[in-house]
C-alpha positions, 0 to 999 in steps of 0.5 A, spaced: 769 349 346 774 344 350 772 348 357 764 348 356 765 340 353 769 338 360 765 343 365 758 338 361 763 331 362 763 334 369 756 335 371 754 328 367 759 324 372 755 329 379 749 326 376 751 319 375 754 319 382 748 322 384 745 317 381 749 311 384 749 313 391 741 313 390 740 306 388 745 305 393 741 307 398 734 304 395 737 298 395 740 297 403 734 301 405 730 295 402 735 289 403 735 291 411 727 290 412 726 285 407 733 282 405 736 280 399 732 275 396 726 278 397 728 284 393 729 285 385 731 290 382 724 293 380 723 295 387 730 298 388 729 302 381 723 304 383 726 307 391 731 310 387 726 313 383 729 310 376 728 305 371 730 297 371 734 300 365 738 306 369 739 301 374 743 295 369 748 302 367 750 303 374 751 296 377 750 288 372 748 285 378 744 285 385 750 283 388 754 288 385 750 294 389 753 291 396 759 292 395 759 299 390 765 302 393 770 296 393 774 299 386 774 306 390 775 302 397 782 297 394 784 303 391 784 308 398 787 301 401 793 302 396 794 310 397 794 307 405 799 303 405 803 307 400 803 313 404 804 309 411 810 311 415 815 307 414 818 307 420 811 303 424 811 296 425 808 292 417 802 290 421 801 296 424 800 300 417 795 294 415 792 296 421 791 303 420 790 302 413 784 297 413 781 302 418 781 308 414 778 304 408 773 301 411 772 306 417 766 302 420 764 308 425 762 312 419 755 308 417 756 301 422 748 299 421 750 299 412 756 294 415 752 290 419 747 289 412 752 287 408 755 282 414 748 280 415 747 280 407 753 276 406 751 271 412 744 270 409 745 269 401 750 265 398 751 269 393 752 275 395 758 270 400 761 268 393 761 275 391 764 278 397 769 271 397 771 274 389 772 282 392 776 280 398 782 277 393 783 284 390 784 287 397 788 281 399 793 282 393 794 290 394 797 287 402 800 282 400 803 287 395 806 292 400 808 285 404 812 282 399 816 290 398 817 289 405 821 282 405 824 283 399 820 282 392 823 275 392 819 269 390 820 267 397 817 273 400 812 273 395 809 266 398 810 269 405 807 275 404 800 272 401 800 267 407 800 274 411 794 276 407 791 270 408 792 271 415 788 278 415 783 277 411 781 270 414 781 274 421 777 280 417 772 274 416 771 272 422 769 279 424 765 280 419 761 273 421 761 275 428 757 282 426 752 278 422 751 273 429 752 279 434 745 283 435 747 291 436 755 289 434 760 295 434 763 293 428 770 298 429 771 295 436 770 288 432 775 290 427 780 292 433 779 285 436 781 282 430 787 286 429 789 284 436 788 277 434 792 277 429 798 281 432 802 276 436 802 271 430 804 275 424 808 280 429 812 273 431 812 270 424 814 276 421 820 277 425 822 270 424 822 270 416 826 276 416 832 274 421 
């Protein structure tokens, strides 16, 4: 009985992930052509082939189907940074590990919507604005274990944070202004950037 309840509790989460990415997909399918204000959540329902109702299960807001991966995402962002080679350079491993969650070279025309999305609808800016506090937090976590876990380091390891992350912003704005912008060449630039000035800081706080 406990084999056949778990292999049912497995098929029912395939089809509610099916079903997600579904309503995912319906969702940038319609924000690409006709943006986010103009789409409801009839319309994304029913490119999905769902109802209203099947969509408020999966997501409580429109803006939540622009970021649907953000639990996963801060969740690869910390196994990343956790398995990172100690040895490397901090920012080195930040690098490496935003890229590998975000991993723009795998779908770029779904982060140039969701910069676009963000720069055109202030909602959808606000509730990025909310999602990258948790993605700041998990690197200013692995900052502040870097320094030392004291008060001090905390303070410095959410300025480091903020420093990353505003850069990221940055990017983010540019891919939204920039037609035909290659999101993995504008997250190595902003890396780039931002190297000399944390490297620099960072060597100065733990001298």
């Amino acid at each position: 009985m406990a084999t056949t309840t778990t292999a049912t509790l497995t098929l029912r989460e395939r089809t509610r992930a099916r079903t997600r990415r579904e309503i995912e997909a319906a969702a940038f399918a319609l924000f690409a052509t006709q943006g986010f204000a103009r789409t409801t959540v009839e319309q994304i329902a029913m490119g999905a082939g769902v109802s209203p109702r099947t969509f408020f299960r999966h997501f409580p807001t429109k803006e939540d189907v622009v970021f649907a991966d953000h639990d996963l995402s801060v969740s690869r962002l910390r196994v990343a940074l956790d398995v990172a080679d100690p040895r490397q350079p901090l920012l080195d491993r930040i690098r490496t590990a935003v890229l590998v969650v975000q991993d723009p070279g795998r779908n770029p025309q779904r982060e140039l919507t969701r910069a676009r999305l963000a720069s055109e609808s202030p909602t959808v800016r606000a509730h990025l604005y909310g999602l990258v506090e948790a993605f700041e937090t998990v690197v200013a976590d692995a900052v502040a274990a870097e320094l030392g876990g004291t008060d001090e380091a905390r303070a410095q390891a959410h300025i480091v944070a903020g420093v990353v992350f505003g850069a990221l912003r940055g990017a983010r704005r540019a891919a939204a202004s920039i037609p035909e912008a290659n999101p993995e060449r504008l997250l190595d630039e902003t890396f780039d950037l931002v190297d000399h000035g944390v490297t620099d800081y960072l060597a100065r706080v733990t001298e």
